[in-house]
N, C-alpha and C positions, 0 to 999 in steps of 0.2 A: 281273649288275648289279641286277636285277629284285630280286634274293634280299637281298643287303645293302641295299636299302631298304626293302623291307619288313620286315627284321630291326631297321633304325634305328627303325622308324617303328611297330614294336611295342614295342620299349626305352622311348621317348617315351612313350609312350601308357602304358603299365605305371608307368613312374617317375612318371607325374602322378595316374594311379589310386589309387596306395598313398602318394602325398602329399593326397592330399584325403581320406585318413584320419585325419587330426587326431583328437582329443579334445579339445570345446571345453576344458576345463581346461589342455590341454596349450598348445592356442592364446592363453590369458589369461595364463598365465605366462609365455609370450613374448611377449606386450605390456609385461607390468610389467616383464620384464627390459630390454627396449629401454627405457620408461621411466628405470628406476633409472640404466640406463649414459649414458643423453643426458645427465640432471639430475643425475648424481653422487650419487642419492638426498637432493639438500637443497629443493628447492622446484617447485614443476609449473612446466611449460614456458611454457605462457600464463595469467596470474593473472588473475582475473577484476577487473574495473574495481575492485569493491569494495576488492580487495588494494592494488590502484594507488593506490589514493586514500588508502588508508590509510600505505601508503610516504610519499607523496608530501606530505601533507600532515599539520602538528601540528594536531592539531584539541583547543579548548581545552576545559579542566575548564567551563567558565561553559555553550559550546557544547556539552555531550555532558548538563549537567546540565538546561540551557534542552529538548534535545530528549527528554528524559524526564518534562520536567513538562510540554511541549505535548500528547505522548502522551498523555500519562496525561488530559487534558485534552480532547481528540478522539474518547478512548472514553466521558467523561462526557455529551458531547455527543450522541453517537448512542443512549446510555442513554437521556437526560432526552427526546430527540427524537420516538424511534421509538413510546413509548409515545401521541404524538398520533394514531396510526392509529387508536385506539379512539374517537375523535371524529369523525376528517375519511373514514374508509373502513369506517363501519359505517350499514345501515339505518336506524335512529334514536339518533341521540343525544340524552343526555338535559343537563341545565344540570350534572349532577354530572363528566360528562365535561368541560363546558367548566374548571370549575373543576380537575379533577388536570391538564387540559392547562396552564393557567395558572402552576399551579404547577412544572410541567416545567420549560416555560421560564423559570419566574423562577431554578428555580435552574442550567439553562444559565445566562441571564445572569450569573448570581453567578459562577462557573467563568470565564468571558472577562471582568470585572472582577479576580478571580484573573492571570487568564493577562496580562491587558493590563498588571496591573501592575510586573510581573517585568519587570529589565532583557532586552532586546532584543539578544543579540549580532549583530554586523554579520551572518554569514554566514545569518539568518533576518529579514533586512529584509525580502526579498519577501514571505515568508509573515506577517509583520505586515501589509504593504498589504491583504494579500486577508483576512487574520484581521477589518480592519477593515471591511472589506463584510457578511462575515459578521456581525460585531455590528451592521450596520445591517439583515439581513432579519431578526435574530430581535426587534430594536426593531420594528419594522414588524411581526412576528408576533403580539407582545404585545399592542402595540396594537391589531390586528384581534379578537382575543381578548376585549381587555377590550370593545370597542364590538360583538361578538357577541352576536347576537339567532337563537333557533336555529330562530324564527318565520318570517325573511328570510333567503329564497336568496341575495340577493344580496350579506349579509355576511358569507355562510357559504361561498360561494366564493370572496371575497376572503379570507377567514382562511385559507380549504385553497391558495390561490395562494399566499401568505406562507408557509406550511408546506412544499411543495413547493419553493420559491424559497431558503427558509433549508436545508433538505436539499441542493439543488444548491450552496449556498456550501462547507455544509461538505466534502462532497465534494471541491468545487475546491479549500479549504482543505487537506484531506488529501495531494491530490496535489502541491501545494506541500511541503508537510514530506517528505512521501517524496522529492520529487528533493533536498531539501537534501541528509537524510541519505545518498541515495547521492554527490550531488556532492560532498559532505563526508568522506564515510564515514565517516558513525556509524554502531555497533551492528553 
């Protein structure tokens, strides 16, 4: 009795030895085979949200064309922005910094007079709300800008607060368009 258990229980033992010799290659093509035979080979099992949205929802010419002029408009921003570091995060700056910052922001501005004037499709309301914040800190940036004295600390932290403060909008503003486009599934 001793003998045929031990003879099952080396059969066992043996048949799982030389199954755990796979070759991973051997093992991927029996994934995609199960694969293939779930899905019939026409579409993955679980589609990710982006898919879903995109099924589910007509999302209009005005809406796909609105969120490639916002983009495009979000990178101008962070363009004309980031160049203010050479003012608000360097040891001395000089009055010729204050003026290229100036100029940054005016022509941010000019871009969200651009952006604000383009129709609005409904499904980017929220991201107008908060686009409208953002043209209030880079108002406030400018203006800190123009009344900059590079003599006084203390208008020179108020314009790096405004600087800082309009970076956090757009920020915020970014993350706004990215959930549309996902809620929406653009792109």
């Amino acid at each position: 009795m001793h003998k045929i258990a031990l003879l099952i229980l080396i059969t066992v033992t043996m048949s799982t030895f030389i199954g755990c010799q796979d070759r991973p290659e051997d093992i991927t093509q029996s994934i995609e085979k199960q694969h293939m035979r779930a899905t019939d080979g026409i579409e993955p099992l679980h589609p990710s949200n982006k898919d879903q949205n995109k099924t589910r929802r007509d999302v209009t010419q005005s809406a796909v064309s609105y969120a490639s002029e916002f983009g495009f408009y979000l990178n101008q921003l962070y363009a004309h922005l980031e160049p203010l570091n050479n003012l608000f995060y360097t040891e001395k700056p000089t009055e010729k910094d204050v003026r290229d910052a100036r100029e940054h922001v005016r022509k941010a501005q000019d871009w969200s007079e651009y952006i604000i004037s383009l129709d609005t499709p409904p499904e980017f309301e929220n991201l107008y709300t908060v686009h409208s914040s953002t043209l209030l800190e880079l108002d406030s940036l400018m203006k800190s800008l123009e009344d900059m004295d590079l003599n006084d600390e203390v208008y020179f932290r108020r314009a790096r607060l405004y600087y800082e403060n309009s970076i956090i909008a757009v920020k915020s503003m970014e993350r706004e368009y990215k959930g549309v486009l996902e809620e929406q599934g653009i792109k």
